[in-house]
C-alpha positions as CSV (number, residue, x, y, z in Angstrom):
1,X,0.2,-4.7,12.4
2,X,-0.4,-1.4,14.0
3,X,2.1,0.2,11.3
4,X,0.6,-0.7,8.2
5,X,-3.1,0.3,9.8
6,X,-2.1,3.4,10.0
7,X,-0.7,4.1,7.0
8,X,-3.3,2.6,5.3
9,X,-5.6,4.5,7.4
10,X,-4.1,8.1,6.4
11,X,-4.2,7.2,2.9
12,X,-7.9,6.2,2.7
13,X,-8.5,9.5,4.5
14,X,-6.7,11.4,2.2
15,X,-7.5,10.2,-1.1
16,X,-10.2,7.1,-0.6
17,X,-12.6,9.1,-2.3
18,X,-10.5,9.6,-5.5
19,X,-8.8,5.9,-5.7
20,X,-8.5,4.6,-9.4
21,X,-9.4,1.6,-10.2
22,X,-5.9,0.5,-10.9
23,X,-4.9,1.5,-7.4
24,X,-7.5,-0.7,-5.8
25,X,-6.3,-3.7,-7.9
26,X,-3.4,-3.2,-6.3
27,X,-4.3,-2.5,-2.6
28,X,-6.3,-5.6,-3.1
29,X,-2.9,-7.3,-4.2
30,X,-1.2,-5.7,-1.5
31,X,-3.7,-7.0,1.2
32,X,-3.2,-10.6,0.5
33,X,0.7,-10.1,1.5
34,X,1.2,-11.2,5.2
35,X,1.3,-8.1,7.6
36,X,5.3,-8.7,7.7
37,X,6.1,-8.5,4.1
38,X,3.3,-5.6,3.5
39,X,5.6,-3.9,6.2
40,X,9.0,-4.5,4.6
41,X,7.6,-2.8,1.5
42,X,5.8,0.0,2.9
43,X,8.9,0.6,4.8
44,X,10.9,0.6,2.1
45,X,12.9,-2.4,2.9
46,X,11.9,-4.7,-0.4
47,X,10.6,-4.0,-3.0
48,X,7.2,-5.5,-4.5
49,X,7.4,-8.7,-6.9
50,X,4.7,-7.3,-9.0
51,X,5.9,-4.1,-10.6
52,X,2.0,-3.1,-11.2
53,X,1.4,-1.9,-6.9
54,X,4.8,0.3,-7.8
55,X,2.8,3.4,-7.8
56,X,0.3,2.8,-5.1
57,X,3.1,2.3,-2.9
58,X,4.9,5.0,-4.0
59,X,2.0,6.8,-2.7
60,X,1.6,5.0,0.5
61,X,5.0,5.3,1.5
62,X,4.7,9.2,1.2
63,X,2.1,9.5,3.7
């Protein structure tokens, strides 16, 4: 989904080079979502089953 490529997109260009380990567990975690459900969360729309992505999306969703 076009959406969710680039916000993903903007925030590997902005802070790929300084992502914590923890934050990749959980863009790994995030990833395996369908494209739909990564959306409603990035969007703000639901809110993540696994409180642990919490502040990786935090940080998406302020790109």
């Amino acid at each position: 989904m076009l959406e969710n490529d680039l916000i993903l997109t903007r925030f590997l260009d902005s802070r790929g080079d300084q992502i914590t380990d923890a934050e990749l567990v959980a863009l790994e975690t995030m990833l395996q979502l369908s494209d739909n459900d990564l959306w409603e969360m990035l969007s703000g729309r639901q809110e993540p089953a696994d409180a642990a992505v919490m502040p990786l999306l935090e940080c998406l969703r302020a790109v």
